[in-house]
C-alpha positions as a Markdown table, in Angstrom:
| # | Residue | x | y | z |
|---|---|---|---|---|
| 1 | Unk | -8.5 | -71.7 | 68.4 |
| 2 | Unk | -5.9 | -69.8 | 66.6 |
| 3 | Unk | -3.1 | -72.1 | 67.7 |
| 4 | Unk | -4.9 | -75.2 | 66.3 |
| 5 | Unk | -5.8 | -73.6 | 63.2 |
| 6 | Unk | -2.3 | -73.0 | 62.1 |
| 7 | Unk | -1.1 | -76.1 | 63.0 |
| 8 | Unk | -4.1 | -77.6 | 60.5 |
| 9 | Unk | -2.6 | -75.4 | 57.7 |
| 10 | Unk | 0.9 | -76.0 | 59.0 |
| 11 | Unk | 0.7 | -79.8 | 58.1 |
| 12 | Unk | -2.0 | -79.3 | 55.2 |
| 13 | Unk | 1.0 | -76.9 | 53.8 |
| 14 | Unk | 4.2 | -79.2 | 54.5 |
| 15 | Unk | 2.1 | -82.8 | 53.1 |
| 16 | Unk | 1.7 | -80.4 | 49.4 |
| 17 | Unk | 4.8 | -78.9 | 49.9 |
| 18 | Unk | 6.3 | -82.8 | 50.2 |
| 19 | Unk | 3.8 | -83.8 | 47.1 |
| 20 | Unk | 5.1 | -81.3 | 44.9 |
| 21 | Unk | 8.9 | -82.3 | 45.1 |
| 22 | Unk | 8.4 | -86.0 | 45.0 |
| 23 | Unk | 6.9 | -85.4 | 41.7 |
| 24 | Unk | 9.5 | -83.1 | 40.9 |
| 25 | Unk | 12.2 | -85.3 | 41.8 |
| 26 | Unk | 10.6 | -87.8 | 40.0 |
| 27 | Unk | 10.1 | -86.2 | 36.5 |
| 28 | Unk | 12.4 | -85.3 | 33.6 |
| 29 | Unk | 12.2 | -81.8 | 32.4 |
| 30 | Unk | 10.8 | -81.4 | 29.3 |
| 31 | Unk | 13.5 | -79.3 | 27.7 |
| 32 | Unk | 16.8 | -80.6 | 26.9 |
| 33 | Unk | 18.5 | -77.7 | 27.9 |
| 34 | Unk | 17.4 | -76.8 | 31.2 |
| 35 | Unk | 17.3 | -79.3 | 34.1 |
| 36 | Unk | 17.4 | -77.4 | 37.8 |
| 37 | Unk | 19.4 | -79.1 | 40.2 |
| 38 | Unk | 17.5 | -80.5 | 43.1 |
| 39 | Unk | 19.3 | -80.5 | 46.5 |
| 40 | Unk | 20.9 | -83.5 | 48.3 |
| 41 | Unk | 18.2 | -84.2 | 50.6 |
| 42 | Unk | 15.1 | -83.9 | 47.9 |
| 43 | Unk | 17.2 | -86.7 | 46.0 |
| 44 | Unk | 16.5 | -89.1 | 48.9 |
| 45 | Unk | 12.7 | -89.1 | 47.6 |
| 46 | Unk | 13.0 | -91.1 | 44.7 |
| 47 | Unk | 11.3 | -94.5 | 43.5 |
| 48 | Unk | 13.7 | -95.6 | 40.7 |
């Protein structure tokens, strides 16, 4: 019972994990001065 419960909240974790830096890989930051840079395999996860 435990077992399949972490895997639930493994994969419920990594799909928002996987949300979170498309969207941030595909957004500007709002400041001019400050733009993190994203590592080599999150830049595979853009749609321009």
């Amino acid at each position: 019972m435990k077992t399949k419960l972490k895997r639930m909240y493994g994969k419920a974790v990594k799909r928002i994990a996987k949300g979170v830096v498309v969207s941030d890989v595909n957004s500007a930051c709002p400041f001019i001065t400050y733009q993190p840079k994203l590592p080599k395999n999150a830049k595979e996860l853009r749609k321009f």
